[in-house]
NUDREN-957617 format. One record per residue (C-alpha): residue in three letters; x, y, z. Coordinates in Angstrom, 3 decimals, decimal comma, padded with zeros to 6 digits. Example, Ala and Ser with C-alpha at 12.3 -4.5 7.8 and 13.67 -1.06 7.14 Angstrom:
<atoms>
<'ala' <012,300 -004,500 007,800>>
<'ser' <013,670 -001,060 007,140>>
</atoms>
This chain:
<atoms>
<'unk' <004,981 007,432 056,583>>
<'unk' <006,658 006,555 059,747>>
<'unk' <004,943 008,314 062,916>>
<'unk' <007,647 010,760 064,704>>
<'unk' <008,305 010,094 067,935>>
<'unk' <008,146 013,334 070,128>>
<'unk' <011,016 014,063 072,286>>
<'unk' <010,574 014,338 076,356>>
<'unk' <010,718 018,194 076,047>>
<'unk' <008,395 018,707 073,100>>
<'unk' <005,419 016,845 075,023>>
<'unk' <006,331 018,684 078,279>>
<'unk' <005,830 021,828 076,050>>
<'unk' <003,043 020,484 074,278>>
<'unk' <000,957 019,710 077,926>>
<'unk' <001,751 022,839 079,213>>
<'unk' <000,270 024,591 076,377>>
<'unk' <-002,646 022,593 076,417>>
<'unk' <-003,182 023,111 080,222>>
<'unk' <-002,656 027,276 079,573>>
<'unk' <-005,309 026,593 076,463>>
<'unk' <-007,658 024,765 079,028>>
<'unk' <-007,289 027,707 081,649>>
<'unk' <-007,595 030,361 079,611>>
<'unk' <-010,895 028,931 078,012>>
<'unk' <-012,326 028,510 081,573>>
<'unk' <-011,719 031,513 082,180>>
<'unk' <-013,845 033,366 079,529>>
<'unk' <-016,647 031,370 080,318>>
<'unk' <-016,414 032,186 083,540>>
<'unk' <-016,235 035,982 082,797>>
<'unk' <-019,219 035,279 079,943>>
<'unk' <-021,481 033,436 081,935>>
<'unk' <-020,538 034,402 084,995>>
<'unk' <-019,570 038,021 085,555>>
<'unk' <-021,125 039,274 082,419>>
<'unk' <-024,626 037,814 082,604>>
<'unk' <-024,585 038,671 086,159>>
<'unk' <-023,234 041,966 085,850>>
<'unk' <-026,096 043,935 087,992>>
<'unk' <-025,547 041,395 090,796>>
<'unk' <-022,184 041,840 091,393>>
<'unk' <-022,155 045,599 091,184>>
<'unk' <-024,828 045,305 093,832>>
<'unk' <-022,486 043,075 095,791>>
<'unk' <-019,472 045,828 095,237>>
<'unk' <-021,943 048,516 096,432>>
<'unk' <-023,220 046,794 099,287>>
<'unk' <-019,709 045,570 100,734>>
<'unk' <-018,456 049,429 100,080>>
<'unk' <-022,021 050,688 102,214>>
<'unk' <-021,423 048,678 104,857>>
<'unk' <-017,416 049,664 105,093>>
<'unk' <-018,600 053,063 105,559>>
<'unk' <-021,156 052,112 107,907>>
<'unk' <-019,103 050,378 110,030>>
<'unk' <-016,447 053,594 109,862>>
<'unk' <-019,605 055,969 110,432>>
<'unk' <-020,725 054,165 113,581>>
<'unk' <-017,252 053,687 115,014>>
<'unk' <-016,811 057,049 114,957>>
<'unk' <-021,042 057,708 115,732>>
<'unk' <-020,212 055,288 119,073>>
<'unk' <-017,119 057,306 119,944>>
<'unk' <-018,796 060,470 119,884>>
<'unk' <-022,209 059,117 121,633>>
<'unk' <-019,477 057,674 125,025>>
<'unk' <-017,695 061,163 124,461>>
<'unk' <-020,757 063,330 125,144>>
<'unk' <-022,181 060,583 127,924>>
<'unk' <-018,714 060,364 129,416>>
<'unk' <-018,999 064,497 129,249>>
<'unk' <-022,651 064,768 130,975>>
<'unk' <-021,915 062,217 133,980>>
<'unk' <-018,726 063,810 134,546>>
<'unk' <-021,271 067,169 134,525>>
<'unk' <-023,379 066,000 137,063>>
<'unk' <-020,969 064,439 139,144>>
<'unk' <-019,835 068,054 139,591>>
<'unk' <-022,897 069,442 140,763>>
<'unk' <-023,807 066,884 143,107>>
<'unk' <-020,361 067,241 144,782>>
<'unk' <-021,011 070,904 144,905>>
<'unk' <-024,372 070,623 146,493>>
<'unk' <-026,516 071,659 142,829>>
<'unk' <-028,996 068,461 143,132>>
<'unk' <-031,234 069,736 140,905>>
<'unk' <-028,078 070,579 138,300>>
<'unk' <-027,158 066,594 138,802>>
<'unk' <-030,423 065,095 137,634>>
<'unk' <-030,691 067,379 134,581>>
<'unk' <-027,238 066,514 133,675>>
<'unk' <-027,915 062,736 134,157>>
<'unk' <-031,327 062,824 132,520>>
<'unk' <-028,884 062,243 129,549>>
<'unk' <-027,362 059,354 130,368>>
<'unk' <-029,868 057,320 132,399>>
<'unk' <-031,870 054,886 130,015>>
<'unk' <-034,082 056,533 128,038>>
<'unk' <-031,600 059,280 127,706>>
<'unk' <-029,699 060,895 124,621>>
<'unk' <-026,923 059,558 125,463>>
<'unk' <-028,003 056,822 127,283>>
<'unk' <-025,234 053,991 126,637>>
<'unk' <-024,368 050,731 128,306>>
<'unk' <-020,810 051,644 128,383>>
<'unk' <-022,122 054,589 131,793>>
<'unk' <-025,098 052,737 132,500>>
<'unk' <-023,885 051,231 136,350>>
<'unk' <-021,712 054,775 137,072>>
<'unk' <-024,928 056,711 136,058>>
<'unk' <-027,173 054,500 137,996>>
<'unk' <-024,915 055,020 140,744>>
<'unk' <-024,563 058,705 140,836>>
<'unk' <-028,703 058,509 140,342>>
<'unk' <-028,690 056,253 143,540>>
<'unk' <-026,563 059,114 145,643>>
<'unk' <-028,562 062,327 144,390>>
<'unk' <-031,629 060,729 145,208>>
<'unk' <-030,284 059,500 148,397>>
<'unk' <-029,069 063,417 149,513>>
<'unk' <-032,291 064,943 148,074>>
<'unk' <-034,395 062,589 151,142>>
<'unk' <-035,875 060,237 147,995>>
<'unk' <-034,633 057,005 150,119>>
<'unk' <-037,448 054,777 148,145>>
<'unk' <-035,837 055,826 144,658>>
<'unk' <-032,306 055,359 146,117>>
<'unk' <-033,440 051,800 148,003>>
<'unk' <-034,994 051,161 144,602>>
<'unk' <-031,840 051,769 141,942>>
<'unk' <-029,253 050,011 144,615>>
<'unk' <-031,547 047,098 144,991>>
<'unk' <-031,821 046,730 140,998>>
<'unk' <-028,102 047,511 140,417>>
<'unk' <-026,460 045,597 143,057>>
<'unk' <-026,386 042,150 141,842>>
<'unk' <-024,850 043,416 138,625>>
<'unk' <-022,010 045,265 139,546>>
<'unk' <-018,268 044,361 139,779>>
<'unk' <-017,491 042,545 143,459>>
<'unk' <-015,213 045,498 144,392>>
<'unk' <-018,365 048,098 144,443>>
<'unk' <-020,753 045,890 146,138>>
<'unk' <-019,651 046,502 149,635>>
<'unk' <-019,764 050,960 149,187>>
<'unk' <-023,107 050,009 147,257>>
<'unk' <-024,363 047,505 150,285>>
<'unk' <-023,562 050,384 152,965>>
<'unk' <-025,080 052,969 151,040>>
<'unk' <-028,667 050,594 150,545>>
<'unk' <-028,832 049,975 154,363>>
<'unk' <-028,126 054,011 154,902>>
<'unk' <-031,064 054,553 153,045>>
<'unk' <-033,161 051,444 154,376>>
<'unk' <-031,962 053,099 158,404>>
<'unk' <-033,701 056,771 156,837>>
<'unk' <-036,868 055,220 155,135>>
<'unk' <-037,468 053,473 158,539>>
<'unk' <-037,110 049,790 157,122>>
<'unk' <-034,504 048,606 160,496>>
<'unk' <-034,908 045,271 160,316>>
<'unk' <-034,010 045,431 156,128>>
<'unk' <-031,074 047,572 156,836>>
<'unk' <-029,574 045,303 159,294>>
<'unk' <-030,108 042,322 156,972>>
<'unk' <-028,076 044,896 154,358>>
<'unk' <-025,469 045,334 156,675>>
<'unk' <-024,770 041,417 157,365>>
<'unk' <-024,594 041,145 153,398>>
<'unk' <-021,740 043,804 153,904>>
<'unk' <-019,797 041,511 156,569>>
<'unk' <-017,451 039,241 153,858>>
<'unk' <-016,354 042,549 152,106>>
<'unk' <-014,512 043,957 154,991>>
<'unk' <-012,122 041,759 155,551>>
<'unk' <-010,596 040,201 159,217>>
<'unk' <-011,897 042,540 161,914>>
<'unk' <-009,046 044,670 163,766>>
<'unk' <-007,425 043,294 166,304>>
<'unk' <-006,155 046,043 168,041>>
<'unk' <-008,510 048,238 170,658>>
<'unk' <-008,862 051,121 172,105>>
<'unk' <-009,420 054,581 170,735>>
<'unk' <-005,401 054,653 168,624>>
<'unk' <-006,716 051,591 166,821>>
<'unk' <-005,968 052,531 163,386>>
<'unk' <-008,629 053,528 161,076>>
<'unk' <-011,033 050,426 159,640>>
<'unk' <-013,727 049,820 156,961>>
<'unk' <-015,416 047,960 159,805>>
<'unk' <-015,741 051,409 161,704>>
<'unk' <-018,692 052,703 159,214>>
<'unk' <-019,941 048,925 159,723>>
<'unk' <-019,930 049,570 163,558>>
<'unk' <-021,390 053,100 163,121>>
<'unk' <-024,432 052,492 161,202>>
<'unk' <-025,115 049,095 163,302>>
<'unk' <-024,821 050,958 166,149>>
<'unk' <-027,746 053,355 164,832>>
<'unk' <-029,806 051,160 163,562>>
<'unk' <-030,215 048,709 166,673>>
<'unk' <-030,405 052,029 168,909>>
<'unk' <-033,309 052,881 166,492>>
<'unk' <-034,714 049,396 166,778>>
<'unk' <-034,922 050,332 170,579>>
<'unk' <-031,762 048,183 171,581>>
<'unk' <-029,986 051,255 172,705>>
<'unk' <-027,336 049,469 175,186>>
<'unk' <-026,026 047,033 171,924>>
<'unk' <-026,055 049,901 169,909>>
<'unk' <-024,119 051,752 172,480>>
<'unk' <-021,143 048,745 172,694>>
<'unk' <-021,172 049,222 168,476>>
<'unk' <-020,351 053,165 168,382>>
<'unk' <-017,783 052,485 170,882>>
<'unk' <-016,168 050,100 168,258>>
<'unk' <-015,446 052,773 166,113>>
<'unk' <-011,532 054,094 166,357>>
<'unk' <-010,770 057,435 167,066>>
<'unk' <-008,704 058,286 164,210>>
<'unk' <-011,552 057,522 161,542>>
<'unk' <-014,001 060,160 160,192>>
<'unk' <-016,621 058,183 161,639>>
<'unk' <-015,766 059,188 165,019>>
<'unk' <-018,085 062,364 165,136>>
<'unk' <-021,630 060,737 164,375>>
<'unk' <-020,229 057,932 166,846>>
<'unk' <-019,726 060,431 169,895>>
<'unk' <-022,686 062,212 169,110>>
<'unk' <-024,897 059,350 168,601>>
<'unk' <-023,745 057,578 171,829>>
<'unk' <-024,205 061,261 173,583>>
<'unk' <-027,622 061,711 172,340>>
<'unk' <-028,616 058,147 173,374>>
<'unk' <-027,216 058,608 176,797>>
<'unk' <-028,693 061,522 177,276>>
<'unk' <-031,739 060,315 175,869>>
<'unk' <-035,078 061,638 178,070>>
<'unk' <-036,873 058,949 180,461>>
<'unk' <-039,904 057,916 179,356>>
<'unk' <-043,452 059,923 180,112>>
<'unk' <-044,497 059,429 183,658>>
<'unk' <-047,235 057,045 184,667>>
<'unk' <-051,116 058,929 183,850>>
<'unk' <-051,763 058,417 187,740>>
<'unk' <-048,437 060,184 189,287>>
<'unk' <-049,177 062,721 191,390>>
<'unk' <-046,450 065,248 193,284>>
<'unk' <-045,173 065,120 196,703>>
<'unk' <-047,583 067,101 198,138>>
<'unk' <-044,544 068,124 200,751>>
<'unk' <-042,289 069,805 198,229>>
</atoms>
């Protein structure tokens, strides 16, 4: 018997079905030895992916709450320091410092920072020098500078002159071009705390005359005109030296 030729359409048809046959057979052996013979494997995998979506949720909202309370403590302390309570400021900021409850990276330079200035007003200039000197190098270029004057205040109290004048050259490229105006209605500079604390420092160092010229650099409409006057009235008025061990008095008066 003759063989019958299959039209275009039936062996499109018959291909197709073939190809669904072929895909539908891969898939149940897929699904046997696949999904069924690894059925505790793949409801581990479910479980896991589902325990670590809820992690992730749980310490989103865990790390939100930790900044929250450290955000809530600094802001605490900061308080009390500006209202005098030292002792208030470290208890608040025992939380936050490292090692703290809520000790987080995300506070760690303002904390540090805050720790630098309580310890500075409370006369601990070793723990201040100490925290600035650490923190320095790490912070954003815009804090160095305040950070700079503050480490050569408390390098001028602890007595170290020579490293607080080093401090204050570090300080010289964040100020900017020196004013060019002079006289006492120059307007108001960040160089004037520059020339106030150099001026201390080399009067300290026993260089009282440059120390002098620096204080007078300071403009009279900044607020570091006060400890400028008095520091240049105190030096001038500064007590001679003790007399030699053999001067005697006129014997005439």
């Amino acid at each position: 018997m003759p063989r019958r030729r299959l039209r275009h359409k039936d062996v499109l048809e018959t291909i197709q079905q073939d190809d669904i046959q072929v895909a539908l057979g891969k898939l149940k052996s897929f699904w046997r030895d696949s999904v069924v013979a690894n059925n505790g494997l793949i409801t581990t995998t479910i479980l896991v992916v589902v325990v670590l979506v809820f992690a992730g949720y749980y310490w989103k909202n865990s790390a939100a709450s930790g900044l929250a309370n450290a955000n809530s403590y600094l802001a605490e302390a900061k308080t009390n320091f500006d209202t005098g309570d030292i002792v208030g400021a470290l208890a608040e900021l025992n939380y936050v410092l490292p090692g703290g409850e809520y000790s987080t990276k995300r506070v760690s330079i303002a904390a540090k920072m805050l720790h630098a200035s309580v310890a500075y007003a409370s006369g601990d200039y070793e723990t201040s020098i100490s925290i600035l000197t650490e923190l320095i190098p790490d912070v954003p270029s815009n804090l160095k500078g305040d950070l700079l004057y503050e480490l050569a205040a408390a390098q001028e109290n602890h007595g170290d002159h020579e490293a607080a004048l080093a401090t204050l050259e570090e300080i010289v490229p964040f100020l900017g071009p020196q004013p060019e105006e002079e006289g006492p209605d120059r307007k108001s500079s960040v160089w004037d705390r520059y020339y106030y604390r150099k001026g201390r420092v080399l009067a300290r160092m026993g260089k009282e005359a440059e120390g002098i010229e620096f204080l007078l650099k300071v403009s009279e409409r900044s607020r570091w005109i006060s400890g400028a006057r008095s520091e240049v009235a105190w030096l001038k008025a500064k007590p001679a030296g003790a007399l030699p061990t053999g001067w005697k008095s006129n014997p005439s008066s």
